[in-house]
N, C-alpha and C positions, 0 to 999 in steps of 0.2 A: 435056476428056476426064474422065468419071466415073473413079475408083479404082478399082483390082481388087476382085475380091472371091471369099475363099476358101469354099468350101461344103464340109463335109465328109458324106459317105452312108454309110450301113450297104446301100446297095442299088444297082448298077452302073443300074437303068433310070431312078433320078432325074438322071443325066446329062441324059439325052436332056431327060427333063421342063423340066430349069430353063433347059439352053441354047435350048429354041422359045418358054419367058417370054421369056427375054433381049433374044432376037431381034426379041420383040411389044414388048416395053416400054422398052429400053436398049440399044439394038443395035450402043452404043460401048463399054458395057463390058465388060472383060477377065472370066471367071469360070474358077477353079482347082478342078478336082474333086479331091477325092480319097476314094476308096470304100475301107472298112474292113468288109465283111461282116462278118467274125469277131467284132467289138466288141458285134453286136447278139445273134449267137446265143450269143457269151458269157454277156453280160448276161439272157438268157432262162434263162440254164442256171443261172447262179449268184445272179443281181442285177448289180446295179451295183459291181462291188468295186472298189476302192483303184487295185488294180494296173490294170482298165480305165479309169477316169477318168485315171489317167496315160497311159498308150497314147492317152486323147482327146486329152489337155491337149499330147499331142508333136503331135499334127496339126492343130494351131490355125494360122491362119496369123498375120505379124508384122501386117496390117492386119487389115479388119473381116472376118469369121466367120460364118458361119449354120451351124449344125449344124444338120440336117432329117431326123436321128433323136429321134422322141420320145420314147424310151425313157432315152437320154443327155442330154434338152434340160436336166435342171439340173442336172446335173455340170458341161452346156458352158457354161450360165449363170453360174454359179460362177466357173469359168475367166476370164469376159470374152465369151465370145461370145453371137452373137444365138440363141436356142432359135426355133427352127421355130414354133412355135405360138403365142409369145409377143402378138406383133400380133395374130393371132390371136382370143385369148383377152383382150384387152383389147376388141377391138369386139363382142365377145359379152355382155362384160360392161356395157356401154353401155346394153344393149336392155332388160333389165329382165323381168319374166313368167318363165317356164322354157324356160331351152333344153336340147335335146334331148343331149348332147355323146356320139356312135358311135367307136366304138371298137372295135380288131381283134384287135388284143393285150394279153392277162394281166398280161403285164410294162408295158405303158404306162399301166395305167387311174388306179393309184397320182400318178403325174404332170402327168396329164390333168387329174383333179380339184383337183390341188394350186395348178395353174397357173391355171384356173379360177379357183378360190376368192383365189388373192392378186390376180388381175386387178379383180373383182368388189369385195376391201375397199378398194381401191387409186382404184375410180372407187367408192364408198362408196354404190352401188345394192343393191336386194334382188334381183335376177336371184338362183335358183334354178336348180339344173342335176340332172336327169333324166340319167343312165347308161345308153347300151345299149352291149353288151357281145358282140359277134360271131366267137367264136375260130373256127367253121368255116368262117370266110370266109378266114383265114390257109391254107391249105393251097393254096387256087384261084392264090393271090398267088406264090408258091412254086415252084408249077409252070409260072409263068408265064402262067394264063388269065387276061389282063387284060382282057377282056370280062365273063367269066364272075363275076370277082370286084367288077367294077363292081357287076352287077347284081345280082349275091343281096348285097353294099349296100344298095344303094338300095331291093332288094323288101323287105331287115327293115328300114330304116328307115320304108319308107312302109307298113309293117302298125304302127309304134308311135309317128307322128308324129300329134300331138293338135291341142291347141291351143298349142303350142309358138312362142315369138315367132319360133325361129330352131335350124335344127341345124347341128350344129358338128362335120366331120368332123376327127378328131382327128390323123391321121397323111397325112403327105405320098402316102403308096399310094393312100389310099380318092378322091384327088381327083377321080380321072374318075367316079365315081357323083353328083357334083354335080348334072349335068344331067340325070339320069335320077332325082332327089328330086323327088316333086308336093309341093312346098313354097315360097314367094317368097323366104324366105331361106335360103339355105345357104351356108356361111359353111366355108373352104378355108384352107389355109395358106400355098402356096407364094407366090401374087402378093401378098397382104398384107407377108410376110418380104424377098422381094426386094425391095420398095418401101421397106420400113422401111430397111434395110442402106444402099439407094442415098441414103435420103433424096429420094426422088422420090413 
């Protein structure tokens, strides 16, 4: 029997998300949600302050962690836990040329690139990383058009995708436009994280 494992959301539909991984790839292990909306739209309002990082650091669990908000992924980093992107942004950082790194929200682009960049000096390649930057695709997400916000995704990334080795969706939301990127690499977080955590 794999170990439990606690996942903390800023969004009640990564539920669903992580339990049909689960079920694809580990369909013994135990998984503990626990959804704190408020932590995100805090942090959008204010930053990351003091008093949110503690509200994070009390819903850590006593074993292994994935926080798969990446607005909080280095505060949870910090803490002990696994950051969402982390896995991530190590295999991006692997490939070398410029990858493309999308992203939905204002408040995450600061940690996107951060995490990028220590992934990057960490496997001590020259991968280069290219910004695009999609706040009005945040609004679709919101009201819930998870079709709608796949795709005007995937339509800005594939109006600015070059000759990029690889794009790198930055947040556990944007993962359904994967497949809707005319690109061979595109490069997600969720099944990466859950693999790292299990150790599978």
């Amino acid at each position: 029997m794999t170990r439990p494992l606690t996942l903390v959301h800023t969004a009640q539909v990564h539920v669903t998300r992580f339990d049909a991984l689960r079920d694809r790839i580990a369909p013994d292990v135990t998984l503990t949600h626990i959804v704190r909306e408020d932590l995100l739209d805090r942090a959008r309002a204010k930053g990351v302050t003091e008093a949110i990082k503690a509200d994070l650091v009390a819903e850590l669990g006593d074993g292994p962690t994935i926080c798969t908000c990446t607005t909080l992924g280095p505060a949870a980093e910090t803490a002990g836990a696994i950051r969402i992107d982390r896995p991530m942004m190590d295999k991006a950082a692997t490939l070398g040329g410029r990858v493309l790194l999308a992203v939905v929200l204002q408040s995450t682009v600061a940690a996107c690139q951060d995490a990028l960049n220590e992934s990057i000096q960490a496997a001590e390649t020259d991968t280069k990383i290219d910004t695009l930057l999609m706040p009005d695709a945040w609004p679709l997400f919101e009201s819930g058009d998870m079709d709608g916000f796949a795709q005007f995704i995937a339509d800005r990334v594939n109006a600015h995708v070059l000759d990029h080795t690889a794009v790198v969706l930055a947040q556990v939301s944007m993962t359904d436009a994967a497949g809707r990127i005319d690109h061979p690499t595109v490069l997600t977080a969720p099944e990466l994280a859950l693999r790292f955590a299990l150790g599978i």
